[in-house]
GUFI-387519 format. One record per residue (C-alpha): residue in three letters; z, x, y; residue number from 0. Coordinates in nm, 4 decimals. Example, Ala and Ser with C-alpha at 12.3 -4.5 7.8 and 13.67 -1.06 7.14 Angstrom:
<nodes>
NODE; ALA; 0.7800; 1.2300; -0.4500; 0
NODE; SER; 0.7140; 1.3670; -0.1060; 1
</nodes>
This chain:
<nodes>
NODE; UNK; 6.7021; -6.8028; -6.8286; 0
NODE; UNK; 6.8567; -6.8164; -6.4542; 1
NODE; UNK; 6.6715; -7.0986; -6.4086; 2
NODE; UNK; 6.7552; -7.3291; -6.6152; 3
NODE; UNK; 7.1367; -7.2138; -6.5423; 4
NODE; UNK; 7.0673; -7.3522; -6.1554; 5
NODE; UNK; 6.8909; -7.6922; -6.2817; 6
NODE; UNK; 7.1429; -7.7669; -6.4890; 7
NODE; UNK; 7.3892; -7.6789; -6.2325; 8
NODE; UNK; 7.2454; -7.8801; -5.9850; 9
NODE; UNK; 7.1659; -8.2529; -6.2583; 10
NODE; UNK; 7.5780; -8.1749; -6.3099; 11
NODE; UNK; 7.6941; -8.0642; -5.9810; 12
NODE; UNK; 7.4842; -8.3978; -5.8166; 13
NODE; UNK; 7.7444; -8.5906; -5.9722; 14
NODE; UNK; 7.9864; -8.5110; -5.6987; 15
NODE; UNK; 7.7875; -8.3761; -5.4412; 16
NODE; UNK; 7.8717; -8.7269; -5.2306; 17
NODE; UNK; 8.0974; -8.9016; -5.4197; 18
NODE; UNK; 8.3649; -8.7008; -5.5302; 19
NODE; UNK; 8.6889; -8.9128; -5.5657; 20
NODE; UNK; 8.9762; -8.7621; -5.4263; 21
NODE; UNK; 9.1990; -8.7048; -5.6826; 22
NODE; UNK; 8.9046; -8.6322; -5.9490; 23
NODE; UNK; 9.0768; -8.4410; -6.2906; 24
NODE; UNK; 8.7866; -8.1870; -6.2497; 25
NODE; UNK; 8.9554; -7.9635; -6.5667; 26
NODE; UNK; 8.9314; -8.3053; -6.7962; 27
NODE; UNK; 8.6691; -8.5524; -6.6389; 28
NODE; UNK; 8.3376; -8.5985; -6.8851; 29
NODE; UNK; 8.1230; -8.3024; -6.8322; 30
NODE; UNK; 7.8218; -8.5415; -6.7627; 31
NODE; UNK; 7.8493; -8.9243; -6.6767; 32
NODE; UNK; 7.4607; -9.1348; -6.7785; 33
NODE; UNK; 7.4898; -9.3017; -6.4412; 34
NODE; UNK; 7.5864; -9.0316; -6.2079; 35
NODE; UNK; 7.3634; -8.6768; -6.2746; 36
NODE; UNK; 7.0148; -8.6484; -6.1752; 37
NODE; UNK; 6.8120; -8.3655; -6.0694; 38
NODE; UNK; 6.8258; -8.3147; -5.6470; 39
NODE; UNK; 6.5688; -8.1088; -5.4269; 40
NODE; UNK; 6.7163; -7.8578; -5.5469; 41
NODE; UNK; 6.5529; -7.8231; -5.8885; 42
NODE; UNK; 6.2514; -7.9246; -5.7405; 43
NODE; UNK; 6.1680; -7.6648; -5.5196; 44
NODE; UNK; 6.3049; -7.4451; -5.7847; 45
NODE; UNK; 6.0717; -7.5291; -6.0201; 46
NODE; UNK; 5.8407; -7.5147; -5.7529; 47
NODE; UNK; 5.8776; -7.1303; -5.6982; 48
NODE; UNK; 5.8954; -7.0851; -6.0373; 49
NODE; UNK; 5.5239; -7.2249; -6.0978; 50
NODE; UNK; 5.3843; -7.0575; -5.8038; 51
NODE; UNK; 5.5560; -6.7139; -5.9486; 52
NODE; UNK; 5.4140; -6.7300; -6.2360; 53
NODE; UNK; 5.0727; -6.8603; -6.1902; 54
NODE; UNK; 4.9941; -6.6211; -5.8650; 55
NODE; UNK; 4.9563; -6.9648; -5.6657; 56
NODE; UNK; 5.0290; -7.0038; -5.3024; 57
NODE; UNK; 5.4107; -6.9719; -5.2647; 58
NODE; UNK; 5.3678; -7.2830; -4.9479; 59
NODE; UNK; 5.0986; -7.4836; -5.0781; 60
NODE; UNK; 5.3099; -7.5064; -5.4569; 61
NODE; UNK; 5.6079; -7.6035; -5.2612; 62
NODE; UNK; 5.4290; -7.8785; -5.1107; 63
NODE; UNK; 5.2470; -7.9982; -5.3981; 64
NODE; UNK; 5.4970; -8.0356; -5.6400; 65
NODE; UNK; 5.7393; -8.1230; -5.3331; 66
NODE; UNK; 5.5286; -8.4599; -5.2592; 67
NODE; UNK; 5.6235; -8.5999; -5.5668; 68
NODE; UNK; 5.9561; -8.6244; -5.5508; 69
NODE; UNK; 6.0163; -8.7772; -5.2458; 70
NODE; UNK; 6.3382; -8.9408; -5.3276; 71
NODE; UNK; 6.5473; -8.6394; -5.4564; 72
NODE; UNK; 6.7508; -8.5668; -5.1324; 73
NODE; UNK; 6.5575; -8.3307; -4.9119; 74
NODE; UNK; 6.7515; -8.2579; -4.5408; 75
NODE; UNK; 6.5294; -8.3745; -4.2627; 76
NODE; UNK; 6.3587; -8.1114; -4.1418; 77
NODE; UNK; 6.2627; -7.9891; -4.5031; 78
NODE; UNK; 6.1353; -8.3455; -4.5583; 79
NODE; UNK; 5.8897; -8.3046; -4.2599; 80
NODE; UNK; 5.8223; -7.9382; -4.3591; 81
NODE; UNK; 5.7113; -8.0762; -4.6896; 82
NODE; UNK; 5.5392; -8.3804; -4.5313; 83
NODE; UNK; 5.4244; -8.2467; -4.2203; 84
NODE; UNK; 5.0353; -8.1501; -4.1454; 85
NODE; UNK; 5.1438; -7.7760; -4.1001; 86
NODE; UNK; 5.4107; -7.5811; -4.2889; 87
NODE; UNK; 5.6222; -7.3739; -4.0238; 88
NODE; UNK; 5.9548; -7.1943; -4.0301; 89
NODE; UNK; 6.2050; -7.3898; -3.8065; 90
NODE; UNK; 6.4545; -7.1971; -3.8496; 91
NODE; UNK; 6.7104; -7.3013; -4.0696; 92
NODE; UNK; 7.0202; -7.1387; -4.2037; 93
NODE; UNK; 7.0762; -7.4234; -4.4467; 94
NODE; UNK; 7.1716; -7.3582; -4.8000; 95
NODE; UNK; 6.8027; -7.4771; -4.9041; 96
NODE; UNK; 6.6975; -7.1040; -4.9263; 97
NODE; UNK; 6.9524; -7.0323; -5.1781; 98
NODE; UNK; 6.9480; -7.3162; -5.4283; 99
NODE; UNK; 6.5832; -7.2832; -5.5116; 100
NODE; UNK; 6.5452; -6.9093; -5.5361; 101
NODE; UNK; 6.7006; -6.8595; -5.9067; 102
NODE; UNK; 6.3638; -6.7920; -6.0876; 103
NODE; UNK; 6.3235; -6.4614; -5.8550; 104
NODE; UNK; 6.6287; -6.3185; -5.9545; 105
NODE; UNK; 6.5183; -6.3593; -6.3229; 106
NODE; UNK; 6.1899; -6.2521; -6.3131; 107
NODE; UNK; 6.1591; -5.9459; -6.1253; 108
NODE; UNK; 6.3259; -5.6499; -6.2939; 109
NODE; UNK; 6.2795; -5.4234; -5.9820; 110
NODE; UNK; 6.5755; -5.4647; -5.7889; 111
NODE; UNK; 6.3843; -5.4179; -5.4300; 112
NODE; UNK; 6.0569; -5.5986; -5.5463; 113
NODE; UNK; 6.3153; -5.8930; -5.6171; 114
NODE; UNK; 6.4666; -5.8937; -5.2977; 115
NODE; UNK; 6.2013; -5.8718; -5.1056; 116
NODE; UNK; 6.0129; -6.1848; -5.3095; 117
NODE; UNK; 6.3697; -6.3507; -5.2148; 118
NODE; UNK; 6.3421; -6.3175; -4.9110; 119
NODE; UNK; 5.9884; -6.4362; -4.8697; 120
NODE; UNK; 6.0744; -6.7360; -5.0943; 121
NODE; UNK; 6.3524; -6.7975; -4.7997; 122
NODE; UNK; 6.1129; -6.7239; -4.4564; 123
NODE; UNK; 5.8617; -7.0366; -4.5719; 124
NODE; UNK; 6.0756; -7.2341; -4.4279; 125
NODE; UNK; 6.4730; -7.0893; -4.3612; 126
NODE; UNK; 6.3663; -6.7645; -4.1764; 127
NODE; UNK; 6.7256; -6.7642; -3.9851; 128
NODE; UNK; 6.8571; -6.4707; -4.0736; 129
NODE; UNK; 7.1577; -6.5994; -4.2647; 130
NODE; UNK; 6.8734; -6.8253; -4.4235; 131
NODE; UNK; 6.7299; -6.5443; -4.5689; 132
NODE; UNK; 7.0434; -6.3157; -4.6690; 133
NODE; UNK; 7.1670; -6.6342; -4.8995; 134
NODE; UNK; 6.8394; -6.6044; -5.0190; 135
NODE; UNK; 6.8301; -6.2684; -5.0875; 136
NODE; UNK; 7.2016; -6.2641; -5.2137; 137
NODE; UNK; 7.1867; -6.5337; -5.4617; 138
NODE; UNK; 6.8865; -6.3181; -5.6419; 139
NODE; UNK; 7.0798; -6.0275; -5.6138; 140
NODE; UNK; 7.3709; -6.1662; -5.7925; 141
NODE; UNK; 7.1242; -6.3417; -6.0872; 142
NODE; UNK; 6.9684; -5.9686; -6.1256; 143
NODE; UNK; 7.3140; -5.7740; -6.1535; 144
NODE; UNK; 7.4389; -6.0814; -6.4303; 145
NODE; UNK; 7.1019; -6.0447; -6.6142; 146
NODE; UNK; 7.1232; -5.6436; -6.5937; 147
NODE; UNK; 7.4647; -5.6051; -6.7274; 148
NODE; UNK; 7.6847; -5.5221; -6.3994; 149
NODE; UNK; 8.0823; -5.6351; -6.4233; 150
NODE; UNK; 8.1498; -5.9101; -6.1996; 151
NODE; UNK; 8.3848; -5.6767; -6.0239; 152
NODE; UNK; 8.0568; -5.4925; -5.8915; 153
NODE; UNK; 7.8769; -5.8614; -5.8037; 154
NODE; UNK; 8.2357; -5.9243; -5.6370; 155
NODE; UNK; 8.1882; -5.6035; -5.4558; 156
NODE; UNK; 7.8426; -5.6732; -5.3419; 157
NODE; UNK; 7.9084; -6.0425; -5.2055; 158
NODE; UNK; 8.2257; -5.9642; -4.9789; 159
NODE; UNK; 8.0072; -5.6380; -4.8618; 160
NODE; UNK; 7.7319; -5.9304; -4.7539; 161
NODE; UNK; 8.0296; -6.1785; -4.6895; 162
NODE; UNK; 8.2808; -5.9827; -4.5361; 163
NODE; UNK; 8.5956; -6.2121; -4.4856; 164
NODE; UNK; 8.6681; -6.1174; -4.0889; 165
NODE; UNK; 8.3274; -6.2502; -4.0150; 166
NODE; UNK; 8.3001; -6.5747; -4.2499; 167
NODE; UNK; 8.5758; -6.8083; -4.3097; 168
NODE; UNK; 8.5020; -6.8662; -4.6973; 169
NODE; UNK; 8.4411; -6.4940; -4.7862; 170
NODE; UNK; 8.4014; -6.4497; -5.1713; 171
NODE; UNK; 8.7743; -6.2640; -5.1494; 172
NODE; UNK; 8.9047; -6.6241; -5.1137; 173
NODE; UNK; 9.0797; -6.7751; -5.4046; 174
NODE; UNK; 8.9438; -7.1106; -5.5364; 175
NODE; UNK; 9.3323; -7.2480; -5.5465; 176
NODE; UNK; 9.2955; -7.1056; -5.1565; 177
NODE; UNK; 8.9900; -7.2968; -5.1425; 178
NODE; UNK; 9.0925; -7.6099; -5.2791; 179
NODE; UNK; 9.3193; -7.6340; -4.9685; 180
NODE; UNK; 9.0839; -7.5209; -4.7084; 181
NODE; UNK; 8.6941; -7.5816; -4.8284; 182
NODE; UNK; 8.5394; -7.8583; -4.6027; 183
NODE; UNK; 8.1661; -7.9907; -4.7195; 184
NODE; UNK; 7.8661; -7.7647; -4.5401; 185
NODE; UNK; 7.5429; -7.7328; -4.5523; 186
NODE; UNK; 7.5552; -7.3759; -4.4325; 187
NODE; UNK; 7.3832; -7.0920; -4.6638; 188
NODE; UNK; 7.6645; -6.8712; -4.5321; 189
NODE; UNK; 7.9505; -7.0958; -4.6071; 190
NODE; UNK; 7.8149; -7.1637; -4.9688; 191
NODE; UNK; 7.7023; -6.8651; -5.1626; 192
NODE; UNK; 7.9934; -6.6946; -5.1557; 193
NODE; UNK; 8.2189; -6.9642; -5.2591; 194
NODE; UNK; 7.9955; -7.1035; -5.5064; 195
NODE; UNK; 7.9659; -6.7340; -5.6461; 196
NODE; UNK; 8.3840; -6.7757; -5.6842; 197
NODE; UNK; 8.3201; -7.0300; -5.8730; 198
NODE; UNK; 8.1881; -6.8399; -6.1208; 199
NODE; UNK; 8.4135; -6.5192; -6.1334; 200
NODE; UNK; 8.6526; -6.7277; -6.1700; 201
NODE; UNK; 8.5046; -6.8747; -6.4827; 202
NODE; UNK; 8.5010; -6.7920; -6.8830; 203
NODE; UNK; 8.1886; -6.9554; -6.9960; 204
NODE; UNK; 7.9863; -7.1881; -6.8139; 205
NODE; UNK; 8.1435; -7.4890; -6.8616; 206
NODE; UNK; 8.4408; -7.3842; -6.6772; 207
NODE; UNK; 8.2162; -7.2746; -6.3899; 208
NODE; UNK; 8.1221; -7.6313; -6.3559; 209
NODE; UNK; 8.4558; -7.7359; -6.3460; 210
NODE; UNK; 8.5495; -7.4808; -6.0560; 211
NODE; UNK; 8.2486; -7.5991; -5.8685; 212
NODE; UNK; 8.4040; -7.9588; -5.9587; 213
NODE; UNK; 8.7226; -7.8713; -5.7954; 214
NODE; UNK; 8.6031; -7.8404; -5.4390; 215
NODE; UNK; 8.5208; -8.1082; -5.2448; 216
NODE; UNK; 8.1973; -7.9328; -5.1772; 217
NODE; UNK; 7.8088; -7.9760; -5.1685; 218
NODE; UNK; 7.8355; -7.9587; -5.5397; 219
NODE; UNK; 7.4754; -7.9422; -5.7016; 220
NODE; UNK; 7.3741; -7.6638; -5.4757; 221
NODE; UNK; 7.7161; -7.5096; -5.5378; 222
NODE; UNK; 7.5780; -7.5463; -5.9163; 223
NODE; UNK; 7.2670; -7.4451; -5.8169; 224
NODE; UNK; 7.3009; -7.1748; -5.6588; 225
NODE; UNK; 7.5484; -6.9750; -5.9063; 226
NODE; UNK; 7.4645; -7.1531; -6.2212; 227
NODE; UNK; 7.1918; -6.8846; -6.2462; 228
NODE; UNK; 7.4471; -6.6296; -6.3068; 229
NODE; UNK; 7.6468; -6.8012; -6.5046; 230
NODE; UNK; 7.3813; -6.8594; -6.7112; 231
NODE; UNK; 7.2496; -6.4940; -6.6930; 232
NODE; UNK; 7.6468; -6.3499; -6.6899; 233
NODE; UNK; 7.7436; -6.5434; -7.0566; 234
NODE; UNK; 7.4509; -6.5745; -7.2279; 235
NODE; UNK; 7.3661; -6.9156; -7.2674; 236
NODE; UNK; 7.5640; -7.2142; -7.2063; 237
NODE; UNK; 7.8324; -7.2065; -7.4860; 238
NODE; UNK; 7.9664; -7.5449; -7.5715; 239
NODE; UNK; 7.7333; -7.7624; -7.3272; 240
NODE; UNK; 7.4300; -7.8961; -7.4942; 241
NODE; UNK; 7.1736; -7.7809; -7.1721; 242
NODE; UNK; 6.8841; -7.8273; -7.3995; 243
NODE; UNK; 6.9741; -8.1721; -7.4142; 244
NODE; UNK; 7.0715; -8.2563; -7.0539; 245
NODE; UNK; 6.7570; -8.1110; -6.9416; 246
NODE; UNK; 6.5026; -8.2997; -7.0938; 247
NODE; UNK; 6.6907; -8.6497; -7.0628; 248
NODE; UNK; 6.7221; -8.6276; -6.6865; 249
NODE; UNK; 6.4365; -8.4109; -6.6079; 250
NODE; UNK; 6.0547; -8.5491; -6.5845; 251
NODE; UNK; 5.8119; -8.4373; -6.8237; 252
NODE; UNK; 5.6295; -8.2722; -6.5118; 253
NODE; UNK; 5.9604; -8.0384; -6.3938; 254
NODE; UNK; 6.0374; -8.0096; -6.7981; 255
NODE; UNK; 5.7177; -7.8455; -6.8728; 256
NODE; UNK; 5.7430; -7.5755; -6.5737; 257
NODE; UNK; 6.0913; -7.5119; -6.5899; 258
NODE; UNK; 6.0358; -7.4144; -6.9905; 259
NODE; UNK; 5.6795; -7.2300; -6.9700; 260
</nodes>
């Protein structure tokens, strides 16, 4: 399941997402630290989607609902007064937001232009920017090629084509050991899909996708979030990392029971 590639990605990826020390051993450090992971917005509004998706409820009024809940896990400040606010508008936003929660649509709908267009409605809520909604609509993309068996030379193909390197400075044809030396922390959908998707073609199993996404000094759980789904979809499973167990520790029994109907 996609999605429980992106929660996971984002309770590991949180870690780091603000307090990354500088010379971190991301290829040895503990996969997971008790005192450091926790689930973000991210897996919230996730989950959120996911629940509306699958039991035909409004997309907005889900997103709210289960939103209000959690109003600790680190929404942006506009998205916390979308969520809080008397009347749900688009503002706007090209913020990564519209990617990290959009995993579930990329595993759920097997036709390829039903899914994007669901993306991209998942995205418009709120992120209707145009480069709002491509990250959207990428991210799903990428989840439905992983889950339908195309090489991650085609999903390579298919990001710089979206991300093409003369028009964004961290195009997907970017190296991570490029990376490492250039990356600076955004919040911008266009600045983190492709990298994050890096992250995982340069990966063997998930775990080491992690630990790519660990090597950047980057906005980590949506990093996680956002290509964990792939990873997730692209291996398999999770390999060596006990996901089962991560997500029900640090999820609530509220998000555990969605994210596993």
């Amino acid at each position: 399941m996609a999605v429980k590639g992106a929660v996971l990605g984002d309770i590991l990826g949180a870690q780091y997402e603000f307090s990354r020390p500088y010379d971190l051993d991301w290829k040895n450090v503990p996969l997971i630290k008790k005192d450091m992971a926790g689930f973000t917005d991210d897996t919230v509004m996730t989950l959120a989607i996911k629940k509306a998706l699958l039991e035909g409820r409004d997309l907005v009024r889900t997103m709210v609902e289960v939103g209000r809940r959690y109003p600790g896990c680190g929404y942006g400040g506009r998205f916390y007064s979308w969520i809080n606010g008397s009347r749900q508008e688009p503002y706007g936003s090209w913020g990564n937001g519209s990617a990290m929660r959009v995993s579930f649509v990329g595993e759920y709908y097997d036709d390829y232009e039903e899914m994007q267009r669901k993306a991209a409605e998942t995205a418009a809520v709120s992120h209707n920017h145009p480069e709002g909604i491509k990250g959207a609509v990428v991210t799903a993309s990428c989840i439905w090629m992983a889950k339908h068996g195309r090489t991650k030379q085609e999903i390579y193909d298919y990001v710089l084509e979206q991300y093409p390197s003369d028009r964004y400075p961290y195009s997907i044809d970017h190296s991570l050991k490029e990376l490492r030396k250039t990356y600076r922390w955004t919040e911008k959908c266009s600045d983190t899909v492709a990298p994050a998707m890096r992250c995982f073609l340069e990966s063997t199993d998930y775990e080491s996708f992690i630990r790519n996404v660990y090597s950047l000094k980057c906005d980590s759980d949506t990093f996680g979030a956002v290509a964990g789904g792939v990873a997730e979809e692209f291996y398999g499973g999770f390999g060596s990392v006990d996901a089962e167990k991560i997500l029900r520790d640090y999820l609530t029994p509220d998000l555990y029971t969605i994210l596993t109907a």
